[in-house]
C-alpha positions as CSV (number, residue, x, y, z in Angstrom):
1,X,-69.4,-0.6,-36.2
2,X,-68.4,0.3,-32.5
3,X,-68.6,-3.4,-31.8
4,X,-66.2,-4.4,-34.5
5,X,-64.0,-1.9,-32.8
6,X,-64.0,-2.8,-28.8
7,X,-63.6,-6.6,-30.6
8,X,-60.2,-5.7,-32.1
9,X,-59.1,-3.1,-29.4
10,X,-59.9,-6.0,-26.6
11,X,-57.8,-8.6,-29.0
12,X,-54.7,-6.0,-29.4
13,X,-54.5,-5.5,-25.8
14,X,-54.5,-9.2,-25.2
15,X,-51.5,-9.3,-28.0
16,X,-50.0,-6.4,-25.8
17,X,-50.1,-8.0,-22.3
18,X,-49.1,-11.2,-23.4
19,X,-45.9,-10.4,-25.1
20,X,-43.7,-10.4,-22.0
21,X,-44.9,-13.7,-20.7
22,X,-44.1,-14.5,-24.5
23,X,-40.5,-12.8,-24.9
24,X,-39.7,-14.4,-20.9
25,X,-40.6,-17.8,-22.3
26,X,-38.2,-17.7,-25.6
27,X,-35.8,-16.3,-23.7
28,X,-36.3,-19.3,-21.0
29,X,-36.2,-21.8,-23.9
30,X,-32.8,-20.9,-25.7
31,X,-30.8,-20.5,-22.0
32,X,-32.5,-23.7,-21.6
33,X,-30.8,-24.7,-25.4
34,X,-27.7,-23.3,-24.7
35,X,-26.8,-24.5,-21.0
36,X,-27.9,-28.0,-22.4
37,X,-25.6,-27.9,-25.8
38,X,-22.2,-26.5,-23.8
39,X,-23.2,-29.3,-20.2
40,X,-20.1,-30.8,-21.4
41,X,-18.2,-28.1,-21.1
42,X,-18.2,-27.7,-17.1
43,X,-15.4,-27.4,-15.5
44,X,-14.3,-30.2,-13.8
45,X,-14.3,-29.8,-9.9
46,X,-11.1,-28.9,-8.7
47,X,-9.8,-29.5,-4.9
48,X,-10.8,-26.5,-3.3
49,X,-8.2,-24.2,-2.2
50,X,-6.2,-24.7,1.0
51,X,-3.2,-22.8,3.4
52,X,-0.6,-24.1,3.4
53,X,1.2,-24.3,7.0
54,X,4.9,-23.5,7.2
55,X,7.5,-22.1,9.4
56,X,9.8,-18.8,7.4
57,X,12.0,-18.0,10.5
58,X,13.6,-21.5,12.2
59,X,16.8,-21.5,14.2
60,X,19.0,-25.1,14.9
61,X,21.8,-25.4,17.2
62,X,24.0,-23.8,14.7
63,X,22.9,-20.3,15.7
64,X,20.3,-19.7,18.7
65,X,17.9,-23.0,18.2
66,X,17.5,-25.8,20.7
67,X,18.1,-28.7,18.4
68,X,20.5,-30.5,15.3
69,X,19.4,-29.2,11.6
70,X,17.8,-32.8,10.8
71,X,16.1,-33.2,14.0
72,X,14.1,-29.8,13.4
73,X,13.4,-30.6,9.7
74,X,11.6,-34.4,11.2
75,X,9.6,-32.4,14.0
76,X,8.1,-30.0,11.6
77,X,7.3,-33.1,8.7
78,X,6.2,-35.3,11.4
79,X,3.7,-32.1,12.6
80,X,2.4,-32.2,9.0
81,X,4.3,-28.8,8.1
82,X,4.5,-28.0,4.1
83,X,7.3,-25.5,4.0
84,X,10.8,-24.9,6.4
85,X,13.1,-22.4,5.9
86,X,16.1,-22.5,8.7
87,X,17.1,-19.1,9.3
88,X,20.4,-19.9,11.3
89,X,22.9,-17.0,12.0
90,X,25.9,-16.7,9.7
91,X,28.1,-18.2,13.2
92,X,29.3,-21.8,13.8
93,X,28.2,-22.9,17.3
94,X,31.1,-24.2,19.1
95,X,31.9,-27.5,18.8
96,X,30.3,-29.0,22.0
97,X,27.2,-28.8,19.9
98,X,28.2,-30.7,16.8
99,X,26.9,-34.2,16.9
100,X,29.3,-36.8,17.2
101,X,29.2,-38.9,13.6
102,X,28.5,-42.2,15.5
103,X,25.1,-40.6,17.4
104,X,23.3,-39.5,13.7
105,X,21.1,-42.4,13.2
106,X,18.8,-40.9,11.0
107,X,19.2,-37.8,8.4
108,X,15.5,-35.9,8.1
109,X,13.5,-39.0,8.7
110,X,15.4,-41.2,7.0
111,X,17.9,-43.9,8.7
112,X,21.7,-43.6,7.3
């Protein structure tokens, strides 16, 4: 009867080794099931993310800048700028800096 007994000791431990190849596969098979029921539900790619370029701190002529309130505001959209904030001084400029009416072609890019 020893026989009998190395027969069904040798098949347990071949139950025994084999049940985490067996458990790895089922689990394999329903993340397989799963991924494939929701592969509709995927997020749709989305432009990735970007800085935005911008300027927080611009003077004009009416305080301390160098140049007329629309004049600034065309460099920095023609420079492909998202954001401008002009930061001018709570002064007027004297009046030697105002533009004369006649000379303003143009208002921010855009002829007048």
């Amino acid at each position: 009867m020893s026989g009998g007994g190395d027969v069904v000791r040798e098949r347990v431990c071949l139950i025994h080794t084999s049940l985490p190849a067996r458990w790895l596969v089922i689990c394999w098979l329903c993340i397989a099931t799963l991924t494939a029921a929701h592969a509709d539900d995927v997020v749709p790619n989305e432009p990735p993310a970007r800085y935005w370029r911008g300027n927080l701190h611009t003077h004009t002529l009416w305080s301390d800048g160098n140049d007329f309130p629309e004049m600034v505001a065309e460099w920095y959209r023609t420079h492909d700028y998202n954001f401008l904030a002009l930061t001018d001084h709570n002064v007027l400029s004297a009046g030697q800096r105002w533009m004369a009416r006649k000379a303003i072609t143009s208002r921010g890019g855009i002829e007048v």
